[in-house]
C-alpha positions in Angstrom: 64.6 98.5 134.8 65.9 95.9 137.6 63.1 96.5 140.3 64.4 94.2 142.6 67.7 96.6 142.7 65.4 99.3 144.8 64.9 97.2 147.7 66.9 97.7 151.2 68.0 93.8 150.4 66.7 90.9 148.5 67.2 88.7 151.4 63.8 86.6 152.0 61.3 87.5 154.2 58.6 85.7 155.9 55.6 86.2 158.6 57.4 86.4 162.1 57.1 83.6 164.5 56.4 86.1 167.1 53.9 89.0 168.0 49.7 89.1 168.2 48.1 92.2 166.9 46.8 94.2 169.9 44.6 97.7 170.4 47.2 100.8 171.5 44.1 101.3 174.7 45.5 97.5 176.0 48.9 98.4 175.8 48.4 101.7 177.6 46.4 100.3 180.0 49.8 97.9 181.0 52.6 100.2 180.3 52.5 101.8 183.7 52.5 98.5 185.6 56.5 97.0 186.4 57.1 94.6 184.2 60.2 91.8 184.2 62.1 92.8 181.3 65.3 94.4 181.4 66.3 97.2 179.0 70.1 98.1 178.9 71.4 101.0 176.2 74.5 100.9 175.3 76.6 103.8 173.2 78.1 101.4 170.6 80.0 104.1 168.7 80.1 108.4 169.0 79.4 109.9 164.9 78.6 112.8 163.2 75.7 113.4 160.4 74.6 117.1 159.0 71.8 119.2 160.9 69.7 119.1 157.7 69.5 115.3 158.2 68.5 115.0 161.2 66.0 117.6 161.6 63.7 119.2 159.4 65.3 122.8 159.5 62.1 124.0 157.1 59.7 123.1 159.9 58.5 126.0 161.4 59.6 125.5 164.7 62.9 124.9 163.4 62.7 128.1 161.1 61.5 130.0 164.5 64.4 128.8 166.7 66.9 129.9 163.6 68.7 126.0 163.6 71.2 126.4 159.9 72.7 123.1 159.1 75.6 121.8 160.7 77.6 118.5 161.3 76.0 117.6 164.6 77.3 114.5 167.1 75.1 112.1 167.3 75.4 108.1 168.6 74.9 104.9 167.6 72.8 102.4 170.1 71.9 98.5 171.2 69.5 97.9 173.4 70.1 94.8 174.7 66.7 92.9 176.3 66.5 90.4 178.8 63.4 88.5 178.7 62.8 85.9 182.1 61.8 83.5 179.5 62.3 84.0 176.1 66.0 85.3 177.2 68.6 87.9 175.3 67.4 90.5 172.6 69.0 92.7 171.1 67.1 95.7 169.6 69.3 97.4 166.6 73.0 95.8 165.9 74.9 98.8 167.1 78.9 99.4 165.5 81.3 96.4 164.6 84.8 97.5 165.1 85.3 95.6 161.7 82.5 97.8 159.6 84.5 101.0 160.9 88.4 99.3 160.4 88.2 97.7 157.0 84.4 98.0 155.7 85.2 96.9 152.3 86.2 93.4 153.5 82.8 92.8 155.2 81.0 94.1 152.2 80.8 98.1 152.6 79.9 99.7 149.0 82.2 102.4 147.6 79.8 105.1 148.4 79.1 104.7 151.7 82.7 104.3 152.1 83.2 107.4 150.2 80.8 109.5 151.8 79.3 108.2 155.1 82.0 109.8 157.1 83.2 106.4 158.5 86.5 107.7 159.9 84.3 109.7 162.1 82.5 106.5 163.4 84.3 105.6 167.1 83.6 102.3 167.8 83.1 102.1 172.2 81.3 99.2 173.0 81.1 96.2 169.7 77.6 94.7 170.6 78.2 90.9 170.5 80.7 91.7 173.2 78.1 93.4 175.2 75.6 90.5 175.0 78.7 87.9 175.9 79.3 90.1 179.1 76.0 89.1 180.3 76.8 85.3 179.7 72.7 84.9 178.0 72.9 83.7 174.9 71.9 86.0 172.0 67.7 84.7 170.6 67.5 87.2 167.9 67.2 90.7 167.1 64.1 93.1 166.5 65.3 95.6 164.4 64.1 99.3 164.4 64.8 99.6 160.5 67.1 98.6 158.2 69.6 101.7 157.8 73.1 101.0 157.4 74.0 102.8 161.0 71.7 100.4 162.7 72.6 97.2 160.8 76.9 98.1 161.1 77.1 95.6 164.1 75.9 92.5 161.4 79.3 91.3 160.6 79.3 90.0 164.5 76.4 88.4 164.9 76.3 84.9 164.2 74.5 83.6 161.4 72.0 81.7 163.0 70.1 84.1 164.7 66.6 85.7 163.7 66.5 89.3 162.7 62.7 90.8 163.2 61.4 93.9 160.9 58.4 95.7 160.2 56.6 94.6 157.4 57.6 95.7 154.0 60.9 97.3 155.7 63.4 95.4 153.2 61.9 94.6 149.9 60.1 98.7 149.9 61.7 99.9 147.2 63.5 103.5 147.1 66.1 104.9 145.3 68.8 105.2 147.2 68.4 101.6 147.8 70.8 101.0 145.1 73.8 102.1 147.2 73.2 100.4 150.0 71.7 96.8 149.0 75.2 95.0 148.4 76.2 95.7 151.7 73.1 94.5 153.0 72.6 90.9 151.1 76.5 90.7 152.1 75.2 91.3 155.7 72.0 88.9 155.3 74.2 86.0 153.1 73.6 82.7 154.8 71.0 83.8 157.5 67.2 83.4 158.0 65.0 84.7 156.4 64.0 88.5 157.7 60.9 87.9 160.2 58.3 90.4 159.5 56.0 91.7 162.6 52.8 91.4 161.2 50.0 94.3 162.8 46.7 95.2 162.2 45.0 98.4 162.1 44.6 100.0 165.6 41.2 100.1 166.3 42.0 103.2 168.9 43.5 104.8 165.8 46.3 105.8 168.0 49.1 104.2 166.0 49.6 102.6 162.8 49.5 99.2 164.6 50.4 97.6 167.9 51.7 93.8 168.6 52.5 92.1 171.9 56.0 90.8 170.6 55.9 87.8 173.7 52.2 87.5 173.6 52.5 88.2 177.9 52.6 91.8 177.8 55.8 92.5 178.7 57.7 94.1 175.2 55.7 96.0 172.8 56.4 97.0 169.3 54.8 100.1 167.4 54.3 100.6 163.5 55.7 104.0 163.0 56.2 104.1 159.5 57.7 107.3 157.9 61.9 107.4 158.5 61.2 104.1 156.4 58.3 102.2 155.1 58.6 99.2 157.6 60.2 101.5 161.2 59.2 100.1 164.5 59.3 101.6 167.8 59.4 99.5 170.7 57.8 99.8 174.4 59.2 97.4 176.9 58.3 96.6 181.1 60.6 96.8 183.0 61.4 96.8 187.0 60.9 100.8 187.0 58.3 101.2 185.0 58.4 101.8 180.9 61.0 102.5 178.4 59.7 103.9 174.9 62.6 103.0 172.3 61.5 105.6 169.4 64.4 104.4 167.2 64.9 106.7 164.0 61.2 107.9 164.9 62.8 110.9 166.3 67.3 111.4 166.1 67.7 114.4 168.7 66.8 115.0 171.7 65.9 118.7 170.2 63.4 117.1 167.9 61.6 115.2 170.2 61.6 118.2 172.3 60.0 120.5 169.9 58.3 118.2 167.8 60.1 118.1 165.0 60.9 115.2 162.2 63.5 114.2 160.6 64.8 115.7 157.6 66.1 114.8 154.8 67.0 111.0 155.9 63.2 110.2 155.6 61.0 107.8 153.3 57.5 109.5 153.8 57.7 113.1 155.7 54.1 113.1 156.6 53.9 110.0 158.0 56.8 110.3 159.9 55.8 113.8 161.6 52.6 111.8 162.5 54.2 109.1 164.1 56.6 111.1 165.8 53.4 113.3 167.4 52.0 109.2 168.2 54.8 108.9 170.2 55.2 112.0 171.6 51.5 111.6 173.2 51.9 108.3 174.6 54.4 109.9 176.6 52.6 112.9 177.9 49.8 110.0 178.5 52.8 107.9 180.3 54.5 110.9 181.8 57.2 108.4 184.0 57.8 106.3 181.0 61.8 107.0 179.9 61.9 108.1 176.4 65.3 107.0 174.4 65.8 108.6 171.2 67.2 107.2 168.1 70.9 108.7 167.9 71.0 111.1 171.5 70.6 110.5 175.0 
């Protein structure tokens, strides 16, 4: 059995050059302070995906509120970050028009192709474009997870630039791996090796881990394994106070309402319902911090 053919990609992966391991009580205690980054989300492209994905409809509360599955609209999201320092971030690739218009030429498998619904996928803003707009060169990009919505934008970023992961995201190996890692060492071919946050245990036992990703206390990242092995959500300072970026953590805005998982688009289901509750109390703690979900406003 080819082991290596269950990872996400068998692109290398090394310790990232960035981020200290930090308790969740020190972050709290900053995240209501203004901070200097800049957070900009951009709608990279309108979709659909089924109900049953994106929400656990056996939850109780989703039983309760009598949600059947359904193709729902969802969108796709970059987060571009400006650092005063360290300079342009982006935080998930967003939609290349070129991964919608002709995905088998940048390395799109048959299946996805077949089955992901890509004529659905409207491409409004291409991300590289976004970041060029702002005339700040790109410095790398801290990914959520590895999912092939929130790596579609790869065939525009230059090759030279640093992705960032949790650890473990790419080489944990899953089934459905196998229909997706072609595309993905396509995506990876000639860059970097994949820089992996490395936390530590949170001695508050809040979160699975905490890092200061600048080591000044101005962008935050969270372990919040259970959509994947390796998913990070990210808390940045801004001007007007926090911004939680929950990623795949949480899809709908229904979900994070209610407190309800993902569905069937999950690695681990128990650890993602805890994580999802993590979050969900750091912003009842943080009550003016602006939540933005995964794949709705």
């Amino acid at each position: 059995m080819c082991i290596a053919c269950f990872m996400q990609t068998k692109h290398q992966t090394t310790a990232a050059n960035l981020g200290r391991p930090i308790s969740s009580s020190a972050m709290e205690a900053l995240i209501d302070k203004p901070g200097p980054i800049e957070v900009e989300t951009i709608p990279s492209a309108d979709w659909v995906a089924p109900l049953s994905g994106l929400l656990n409809l056996k939850h109780p509360t989703a039983v309760k509120a009598g949600l059947k599955d359904r193709e729902e609209p969802i969108e796709i999201y970059t987060h571009l970050l400006r650092h005063p320092v360290h300079g342009a971030f982006m935080i998930d690739t967003g939609v290349s028009k070129r991964f919608v218009q002709d995905p088998k030429a940048v390395g799109v498998g048959m299946v996805i192709r077949k089955f992901a619904k890509l004529d659905r996928m409207k491409v409004r803003n291409e991300p590289l474009s976004a970041v060029q707009s702002k005339g700040v060169p790109l410095k790398g990009v801290f990914m959520t997870h590895l999912h092939f919505d929130h790596v579609s934008g790869m065939p525009d970023i230059p090759l030279d630039i640093p992705f960032y992961t949790g650890f473990g995201e790419a080489n944990t190996k899953q089934l459905q791996n196998l229909f997706v890692q072609g595309m993905e060492n396509k995506f990876f071919e000639g860059r970097p090796a994949i820089q992996e946050f490395q936390f530590a245990k949170d001695p508050n036992e809040k979160f699975d881990g905490v890092i200061d990703v600048f080591g000044d206390e101005t962008l935050f990242s969270i372990l919040t394994p259970g959509h994947t092995a390796g998913h990070v959500s990210f808390v940045a300072r801004t001007a007007d106070g926090a911004v939680l970026l929950t990623g795949d953590a949480c899809h709908t805005r229904w979900g994070w309402d209610h407190g309800v998982e993902p569905g069937s688009y999950t690695f681990d289901r128990a650890k993602e319902q805890r994580s999802l509750l993590a979050l969900k109390g750091l912003s009842e703690r943080h009550p003016n911090m602006v939540v933005r979900l995964g794949h709705q406003p």
